[in-house]
C-alpha positions in Angstrom: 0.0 0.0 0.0 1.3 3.7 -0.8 1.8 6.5 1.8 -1.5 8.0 3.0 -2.0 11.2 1.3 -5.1 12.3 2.2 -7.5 12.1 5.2 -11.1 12.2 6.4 -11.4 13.7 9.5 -14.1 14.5 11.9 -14.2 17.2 14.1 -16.2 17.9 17.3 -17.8 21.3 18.4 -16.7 22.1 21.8 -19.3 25.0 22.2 -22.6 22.2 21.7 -21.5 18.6 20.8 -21.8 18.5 17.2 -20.0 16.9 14.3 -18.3 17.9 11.2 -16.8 15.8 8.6 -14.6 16.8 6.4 -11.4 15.2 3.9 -7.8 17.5 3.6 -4.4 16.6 3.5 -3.6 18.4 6.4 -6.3 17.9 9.1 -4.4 19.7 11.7 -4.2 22.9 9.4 -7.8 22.4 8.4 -8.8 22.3 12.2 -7.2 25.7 12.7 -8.9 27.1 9.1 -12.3 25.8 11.1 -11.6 27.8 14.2 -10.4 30.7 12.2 -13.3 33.9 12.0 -15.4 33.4 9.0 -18.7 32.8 7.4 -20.5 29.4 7.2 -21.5 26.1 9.4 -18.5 26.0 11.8 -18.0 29.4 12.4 -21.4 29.1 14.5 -20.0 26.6 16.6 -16.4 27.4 17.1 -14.2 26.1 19.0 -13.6 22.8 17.6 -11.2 19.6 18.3 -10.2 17.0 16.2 -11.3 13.8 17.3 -11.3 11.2 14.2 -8.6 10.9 11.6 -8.4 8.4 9.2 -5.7 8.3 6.2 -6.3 7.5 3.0 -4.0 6.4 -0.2 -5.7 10.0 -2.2 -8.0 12.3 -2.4 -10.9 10.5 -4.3 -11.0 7.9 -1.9 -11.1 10.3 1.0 -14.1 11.8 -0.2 -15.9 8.7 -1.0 -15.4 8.1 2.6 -16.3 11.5 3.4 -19.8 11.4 1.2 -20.3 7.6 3.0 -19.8 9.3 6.8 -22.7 12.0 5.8 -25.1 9.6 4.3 -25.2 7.4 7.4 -26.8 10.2 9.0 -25.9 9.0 12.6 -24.4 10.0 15.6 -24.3 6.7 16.7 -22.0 6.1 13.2 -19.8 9.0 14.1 -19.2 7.6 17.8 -18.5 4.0 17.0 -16.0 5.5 14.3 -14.5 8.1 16.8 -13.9 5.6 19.6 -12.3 3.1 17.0 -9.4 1.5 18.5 -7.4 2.6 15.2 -8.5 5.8 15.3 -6.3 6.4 19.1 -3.0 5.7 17.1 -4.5 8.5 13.8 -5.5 10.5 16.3 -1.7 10.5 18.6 -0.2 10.8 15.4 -1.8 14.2 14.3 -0.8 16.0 18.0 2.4 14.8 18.0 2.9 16.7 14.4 
């Protein structure tokens, strides 16, 4: 399998609870883009953390993956997915960058 190159990513709204999913090749940048002033869906609910990464071989697979997440239309989706054992290790991985 090639390097990961791109990721879907989930992040979590700090001010009420909810989710956003989203694909980028750098999820820790695109966290701090999110939490940036500006118009649109997450500026409402800033601040948000990242709390699912998951990396993929390119960007057309990411967001497959990313159009999948939002047509499950579930929290109950995005928990099991966030609480994924193989998530922890995506998840370290991003801090430590």
């Amino acid at each position: 399998m090639k390097t990961p190159l791109y990721s879907v990513y989930i992040l979590q709204s700090e001010m009420d609870g909810s989710y956003y999913v989203g694909s980028s090749a750098d999820p820790v940048d695109r966290l701090a883009k999110h939490n940036r002033p500006h118009k649109g869906y997450t500026a409402s609910k800033q601040p948000w953390k990242l709390v699912f990464v998951q990396w993929l071989e390119n960007k057309t697979l990411a967001q497959k993956m990313e159009r999948h997440i939002k047509a499950m239309k579930s929290r109950k989706f995005l928990e099991d997915l966030i609480g994924s054992v193989a998530n922890e290790l995506m998840e370290k991985i991003c801090e430590a960058r």
